[in-house]
C-alpha positions in Angstrom: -9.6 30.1 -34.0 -10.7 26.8 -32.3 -10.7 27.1 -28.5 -10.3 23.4 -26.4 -14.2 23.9 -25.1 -15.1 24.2 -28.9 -13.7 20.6 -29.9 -15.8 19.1 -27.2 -19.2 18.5 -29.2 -17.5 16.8 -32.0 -15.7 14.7 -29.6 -18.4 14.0 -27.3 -19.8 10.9 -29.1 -16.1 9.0 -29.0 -16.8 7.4 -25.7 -20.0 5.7 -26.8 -18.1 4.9 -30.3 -15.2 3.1 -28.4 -16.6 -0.3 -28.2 -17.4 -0.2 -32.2 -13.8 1.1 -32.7 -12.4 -1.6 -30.5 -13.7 -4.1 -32.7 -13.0 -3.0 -35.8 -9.8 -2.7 -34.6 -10.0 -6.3 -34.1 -11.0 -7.7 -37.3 -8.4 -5.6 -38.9 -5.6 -6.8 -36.6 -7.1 -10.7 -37.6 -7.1 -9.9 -41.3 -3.8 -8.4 -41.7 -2.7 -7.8 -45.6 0.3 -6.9 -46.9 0.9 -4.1 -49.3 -0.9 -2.9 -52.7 -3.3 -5.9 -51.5 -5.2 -4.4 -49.0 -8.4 -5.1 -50.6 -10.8 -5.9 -47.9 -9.1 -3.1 -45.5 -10.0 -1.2 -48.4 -13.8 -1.9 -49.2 -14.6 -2.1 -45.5 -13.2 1.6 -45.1 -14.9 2.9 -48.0 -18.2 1.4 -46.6 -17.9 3.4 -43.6 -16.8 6.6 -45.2 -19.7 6.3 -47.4 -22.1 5.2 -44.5 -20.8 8.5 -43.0 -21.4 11.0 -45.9 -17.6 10.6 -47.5 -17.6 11.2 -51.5 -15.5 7.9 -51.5 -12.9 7.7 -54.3 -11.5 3.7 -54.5 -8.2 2.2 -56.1 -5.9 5.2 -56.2 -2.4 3.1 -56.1 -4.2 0.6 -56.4 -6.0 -0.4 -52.9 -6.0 3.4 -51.6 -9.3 5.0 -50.6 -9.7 8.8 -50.4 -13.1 9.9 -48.7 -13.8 13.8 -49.4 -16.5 16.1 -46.9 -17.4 19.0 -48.2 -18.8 21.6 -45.7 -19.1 24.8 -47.1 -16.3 27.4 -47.6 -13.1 27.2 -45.4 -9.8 25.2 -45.0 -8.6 22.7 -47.2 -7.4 19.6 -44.6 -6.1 16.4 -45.1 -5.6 13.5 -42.6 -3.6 10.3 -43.9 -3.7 6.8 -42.6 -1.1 3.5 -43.8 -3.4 0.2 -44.2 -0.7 -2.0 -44.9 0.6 -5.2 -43.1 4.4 -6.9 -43.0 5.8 -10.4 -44.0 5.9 -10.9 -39.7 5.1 -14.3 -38.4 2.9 -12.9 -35.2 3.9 -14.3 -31.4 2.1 -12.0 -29.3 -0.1 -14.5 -28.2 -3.7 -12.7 -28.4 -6.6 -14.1 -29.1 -7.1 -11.2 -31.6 -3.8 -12.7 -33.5 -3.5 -12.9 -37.0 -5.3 -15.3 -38.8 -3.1 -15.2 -42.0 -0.1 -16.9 -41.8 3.3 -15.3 -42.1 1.5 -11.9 -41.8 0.7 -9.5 -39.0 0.3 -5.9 -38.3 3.7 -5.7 -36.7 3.6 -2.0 -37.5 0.2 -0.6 -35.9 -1.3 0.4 -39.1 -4.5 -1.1 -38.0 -4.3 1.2 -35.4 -4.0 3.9 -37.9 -7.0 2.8 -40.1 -8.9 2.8 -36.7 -7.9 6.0 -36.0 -8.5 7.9 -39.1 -12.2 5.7 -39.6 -13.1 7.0 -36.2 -11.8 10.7 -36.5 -14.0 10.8 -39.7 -17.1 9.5 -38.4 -16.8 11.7 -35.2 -16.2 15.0 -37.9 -18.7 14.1 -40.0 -21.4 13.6 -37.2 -20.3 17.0 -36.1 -19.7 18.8 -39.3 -22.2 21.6 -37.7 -19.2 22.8 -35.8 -16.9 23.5 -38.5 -16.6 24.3 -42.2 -14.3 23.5 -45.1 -13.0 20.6 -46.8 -12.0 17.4 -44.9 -9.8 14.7 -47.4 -8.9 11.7 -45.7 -6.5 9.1 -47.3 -6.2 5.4 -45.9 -3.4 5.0 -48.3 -1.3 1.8 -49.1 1.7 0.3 -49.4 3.6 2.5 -46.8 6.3 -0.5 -46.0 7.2 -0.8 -49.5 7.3 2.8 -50.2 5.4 3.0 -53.2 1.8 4.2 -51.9 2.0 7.6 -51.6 3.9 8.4 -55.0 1.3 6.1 -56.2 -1.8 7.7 -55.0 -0.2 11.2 -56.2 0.5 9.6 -59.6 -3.6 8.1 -59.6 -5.0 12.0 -59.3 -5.5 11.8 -54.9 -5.4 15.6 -55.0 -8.1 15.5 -58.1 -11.0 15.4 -56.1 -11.3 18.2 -53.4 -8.3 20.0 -54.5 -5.1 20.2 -53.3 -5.3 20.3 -48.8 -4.0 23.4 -47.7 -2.4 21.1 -44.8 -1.8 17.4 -44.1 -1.3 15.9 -40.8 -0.9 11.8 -40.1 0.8 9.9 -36.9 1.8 6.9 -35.9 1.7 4.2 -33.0 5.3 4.0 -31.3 6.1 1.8 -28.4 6.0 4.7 -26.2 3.9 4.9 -23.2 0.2 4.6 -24.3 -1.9 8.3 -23.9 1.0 10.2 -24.6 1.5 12.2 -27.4 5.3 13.4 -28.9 5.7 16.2 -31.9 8.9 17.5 -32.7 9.4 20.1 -35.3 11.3 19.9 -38.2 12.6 16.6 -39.1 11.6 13.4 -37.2 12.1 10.8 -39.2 15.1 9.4 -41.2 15.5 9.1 -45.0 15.8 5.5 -46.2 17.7 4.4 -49.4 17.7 0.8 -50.1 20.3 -0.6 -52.5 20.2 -4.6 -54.3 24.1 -5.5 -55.0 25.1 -8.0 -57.2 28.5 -9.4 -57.4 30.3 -11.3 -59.8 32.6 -13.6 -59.2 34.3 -16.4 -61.4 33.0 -19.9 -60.0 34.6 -23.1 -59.5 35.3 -26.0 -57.5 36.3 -25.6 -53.5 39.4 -27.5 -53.6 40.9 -24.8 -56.5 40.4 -21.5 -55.2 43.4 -20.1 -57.3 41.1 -20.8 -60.2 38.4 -18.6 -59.4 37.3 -15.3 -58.0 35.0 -16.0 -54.9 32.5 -13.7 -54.5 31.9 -15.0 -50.6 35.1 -13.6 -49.6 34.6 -10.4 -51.8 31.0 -9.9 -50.4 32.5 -10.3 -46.3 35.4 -7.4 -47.1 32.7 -5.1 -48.1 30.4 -5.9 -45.5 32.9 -4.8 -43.5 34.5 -2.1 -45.0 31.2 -0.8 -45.4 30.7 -0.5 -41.5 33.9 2.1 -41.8 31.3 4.7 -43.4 29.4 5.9 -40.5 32.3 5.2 -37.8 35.3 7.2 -40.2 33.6 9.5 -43.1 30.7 11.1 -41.1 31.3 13.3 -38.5 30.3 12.9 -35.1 28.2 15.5 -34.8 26.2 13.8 -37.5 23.9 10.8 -38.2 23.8 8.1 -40.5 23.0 4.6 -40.7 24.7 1.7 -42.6 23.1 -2.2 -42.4 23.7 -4.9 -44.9 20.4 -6.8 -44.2 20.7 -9.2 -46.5 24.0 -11.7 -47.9 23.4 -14.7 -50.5 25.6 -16.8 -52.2 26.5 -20.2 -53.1 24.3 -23.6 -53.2 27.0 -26.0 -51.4 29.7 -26.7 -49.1 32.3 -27.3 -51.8 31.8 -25.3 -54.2 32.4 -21.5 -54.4 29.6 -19.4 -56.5 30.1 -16.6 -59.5 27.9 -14.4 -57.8 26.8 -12.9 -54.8 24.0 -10.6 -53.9 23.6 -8.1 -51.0 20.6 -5.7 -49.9 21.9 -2.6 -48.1 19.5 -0.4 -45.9 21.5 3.1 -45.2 19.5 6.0 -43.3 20.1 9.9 -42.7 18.5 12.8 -41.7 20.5 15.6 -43.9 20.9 15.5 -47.4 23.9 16.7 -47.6 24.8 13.1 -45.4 22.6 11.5 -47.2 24.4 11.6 -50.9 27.9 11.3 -48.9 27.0 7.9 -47.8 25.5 6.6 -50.7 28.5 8.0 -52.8 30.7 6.3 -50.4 28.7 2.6 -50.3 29.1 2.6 -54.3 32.9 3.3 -54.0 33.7 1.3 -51.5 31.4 -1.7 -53.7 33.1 -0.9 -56.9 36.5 -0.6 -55.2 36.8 -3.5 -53.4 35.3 -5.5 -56.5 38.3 -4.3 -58.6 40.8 -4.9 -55.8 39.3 -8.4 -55.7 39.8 -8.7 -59.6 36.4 -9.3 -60.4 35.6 -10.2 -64.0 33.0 -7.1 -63.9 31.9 -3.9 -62.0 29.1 -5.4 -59.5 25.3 -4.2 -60.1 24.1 -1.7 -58.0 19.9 -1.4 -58.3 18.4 1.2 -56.0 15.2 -0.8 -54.5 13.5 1.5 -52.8 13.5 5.3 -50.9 11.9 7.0 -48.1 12.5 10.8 -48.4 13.2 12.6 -44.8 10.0 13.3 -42.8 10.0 16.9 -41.8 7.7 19.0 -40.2 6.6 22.5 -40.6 7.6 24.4 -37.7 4.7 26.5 -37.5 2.0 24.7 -37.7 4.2 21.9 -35.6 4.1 24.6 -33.2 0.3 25.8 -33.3 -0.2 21.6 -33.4 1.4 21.0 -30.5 -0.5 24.0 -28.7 -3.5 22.4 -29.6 -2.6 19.1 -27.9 -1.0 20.6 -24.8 -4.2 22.7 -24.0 -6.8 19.5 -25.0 -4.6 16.4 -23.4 -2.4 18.8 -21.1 1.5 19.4 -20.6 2.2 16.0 -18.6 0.6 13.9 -21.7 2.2 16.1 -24.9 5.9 15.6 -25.1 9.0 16.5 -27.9 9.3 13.4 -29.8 12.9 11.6 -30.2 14.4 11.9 -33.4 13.2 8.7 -35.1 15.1 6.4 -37.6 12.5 4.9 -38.6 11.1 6.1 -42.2 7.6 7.0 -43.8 6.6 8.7 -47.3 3.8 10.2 -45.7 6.2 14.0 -46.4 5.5 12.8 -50.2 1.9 14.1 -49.7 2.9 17.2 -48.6 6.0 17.9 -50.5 3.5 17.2 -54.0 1.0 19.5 -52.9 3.4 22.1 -51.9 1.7 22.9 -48.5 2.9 22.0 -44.6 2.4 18.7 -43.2 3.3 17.6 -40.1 3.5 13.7 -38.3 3.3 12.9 -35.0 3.6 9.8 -33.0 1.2 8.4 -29.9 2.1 5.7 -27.3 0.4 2.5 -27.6 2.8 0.3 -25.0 1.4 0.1 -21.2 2.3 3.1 -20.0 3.6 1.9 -16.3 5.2 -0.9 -18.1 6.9 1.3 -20.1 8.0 3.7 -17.3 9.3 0.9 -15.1 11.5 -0.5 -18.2 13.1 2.6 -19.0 13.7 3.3 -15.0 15.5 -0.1 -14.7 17.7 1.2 -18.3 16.1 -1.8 -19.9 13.5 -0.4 -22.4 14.8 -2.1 -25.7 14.9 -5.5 -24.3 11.4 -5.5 -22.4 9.3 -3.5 -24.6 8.4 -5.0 -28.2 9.2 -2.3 -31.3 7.4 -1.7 -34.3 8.2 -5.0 -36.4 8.4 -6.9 -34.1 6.5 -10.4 -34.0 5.6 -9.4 -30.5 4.2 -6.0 -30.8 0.7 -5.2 -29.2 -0.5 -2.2 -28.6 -2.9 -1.7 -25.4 -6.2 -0.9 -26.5 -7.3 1.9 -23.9 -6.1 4.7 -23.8 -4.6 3.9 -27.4 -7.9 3.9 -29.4 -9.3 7.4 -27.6 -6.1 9.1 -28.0 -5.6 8.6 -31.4 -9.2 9.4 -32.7 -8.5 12.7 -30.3 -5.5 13.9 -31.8 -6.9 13.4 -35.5 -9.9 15.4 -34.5 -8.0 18.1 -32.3 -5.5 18.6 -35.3 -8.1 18.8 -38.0 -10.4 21.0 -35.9 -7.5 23.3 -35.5 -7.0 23.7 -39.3 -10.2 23.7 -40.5 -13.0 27.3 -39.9 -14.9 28.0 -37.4 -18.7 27.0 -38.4 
């Protein structure tokens, strides 16, 4: 078992490996790209992974990279990183901004890459300490929800084996230095649903002559909003937001079709196929009350499964962190309803995985926001055009955790 003083020789070269971190960081935040085209993320981590001893493995999903250290017999571990950037137009005003217009790493997964690139290079330097098989994944395509079925599907588990663990994080808004677990589940299941519905078109001044598909798609928006607020209980959680409406092309006339994208999230199962069941019925219903000339079309666009974590090794984890960073800097993470496929990794290899999050905000910022009850209006979230991580403590914590989790999985050399 790994004691706190037996980390410290793998960890005592970070300090002098911040500065290269912090500017690979840099360049990655500049060159942000969005997912299943994370090509030059892509070759410049498996340069370093192969710089650092890595069997590299490229193009799994397509852009994913899967670096494999083999270090005699012991644990099976793997550590997973996102790469991918979102459609974000970036405000934050840095001199480090994005140089790609219309996209920036409004989610941190630069951060991630950073991370995971500097945890490996810090184990493989130190691979005298400990034995076994370290996989790690800079996988893409997170925000789309695609790129870990995809690496799965492309063989990821074909090279080392099959981890006998998997552990990932991620940045959160939350004061930088700190570090939150929380067993079980953490973050919510995401369904996304494309609606389309038809109406019978015609001119604006004859609206007896057609069925308007405007007025059809504002009655289910909100009779949709009646889901969470009268069908679930209120002792449980669910989410219902129409994110997107379209119809028509001008003032006077009225369209034959309309087209909705609705985001629903959940953190049971059971919850989870109520709502959807009741977001289809309440779509087919009020298309028939309407007299619609056909049902609507109801296209499911994309799914997050619930992120849960193993309580056991969630609670030797957060052990781990508590005796390396100490009680005041390892906290129980919020129930997030946010969502990641990271699980998918996990849940295919049929072993425990557990996700964490670490602050990345200013961390006296932070406090003095959520003193004065104004937190969501002063501190920028993930997505947001204005999100920017601080740099220190942020890039040491992270690389810490990876190597304190991974150290605590893998022998004892």
């Amino acid at each position: 078992m790994w004691s706190n003083h037996g980390m410290t020789p793998v960890l005592a070269p970070l300090e002098a490996a911040l500065p290269g971190l912090e500017a690979f960081y840099l360049d990655l935040h500049r060159h942000p790209e969005l997912a299943f085209t994370e090509t030059r993320t892509a070759a410049l981590v498996a340069e370093r992974l192969a710089a650092d001893g890595f069997e590299v493995r490229a193009g799994l999903a397509g852009t994913g990279v899967l670096g494999v250290l083999r270090n005699g017999d012991g644990p099976n571990v793997m550590l997973r990183a996102d790469m991918d950037a979102l459609p974000v137009e970036e405000k934050t005003g840095l001199d480090y901004a994005s140089t790609v217009d219309g996209v920036m790493h409004a989610c941190g997964h630069d951060m991630h890459v950073t991370w995971l690139a500097g945890a490996a290079r810090l184990l493989a330097a130190g691979r005298e300490h400990w034995s076994g098989t370290l996989q790690v994944v800079f996988q893409p395509g997170e925000e789309v929800g695609d790129g870990a079925t995809g690496m799965i599907r492309d063989g990821v588990f074909e090279t080392a084996g099959k981890p006998e663990v998997v552990l990932g994080q991620h940045i959160v808004p939350g004061p930088a230095g700190w570090v939150l677990t929380r067993p079980g589940v953490i973050m919510a299941a995401t369904d996304a649903l494309r609606v389309t519905l038809h109406g019978r078109g015609g001119h604006g001044s004859r609206p007896e002559t057609t069925v308007d598909p405007v007025v059809l798609a504002a009655s289910i928006v909100l009779k949709l909003q009646t889901i969470v607020s009268r069908e679930i209980s209120a002792t449980e959680s669910a989410v219902v937001t129409v994110g997107m409406l379209h119809a028509g092309t001008a003032h006077n006339i009225i369209a034959d079709h309309a087209v909705l994208e609705v985001n629903v999230r959940s953190f049971d199962e059971t919850v989870r196929a109520k709502v959807l069941a009741a977001v289809e019925r309440i779509i087919n219903g009020e298309a028939a009350t309407a007299g619609a000339p056909k049902p609507p079309d109801i296209e499911r666009i994309g799914s997050f499964p619930v992120t849960a974590n193993d309580e056991a090794s969630t609670a030797h984890l957060t052990e781990l962190f508590r005796a390396h960073f100490g009680a005041e800097r390892t906290m129980e993470a919020p129930l997030v309803t946010g969502s990641e496929d990271f699980s998918e990794f996990g849940r295919a290899a049929g072993v425990p995985s557990v996700f964490w999050l670490v602050g990345g905000a200013d961390a006296e910022t932070v406090l003095t926001a959520i003193g004065a009850g104004r937190f969501e209006q002063d501190i920028p979230s993930n997505h947001s055009p204005l999100f920017a991580p601080v740099l220190h403590p942020t890039l040491r914590t992270g690389v810490e955790t990876l190597v304190v989790g991974a150290l605590g999985h893998l022998g004892v050399a």
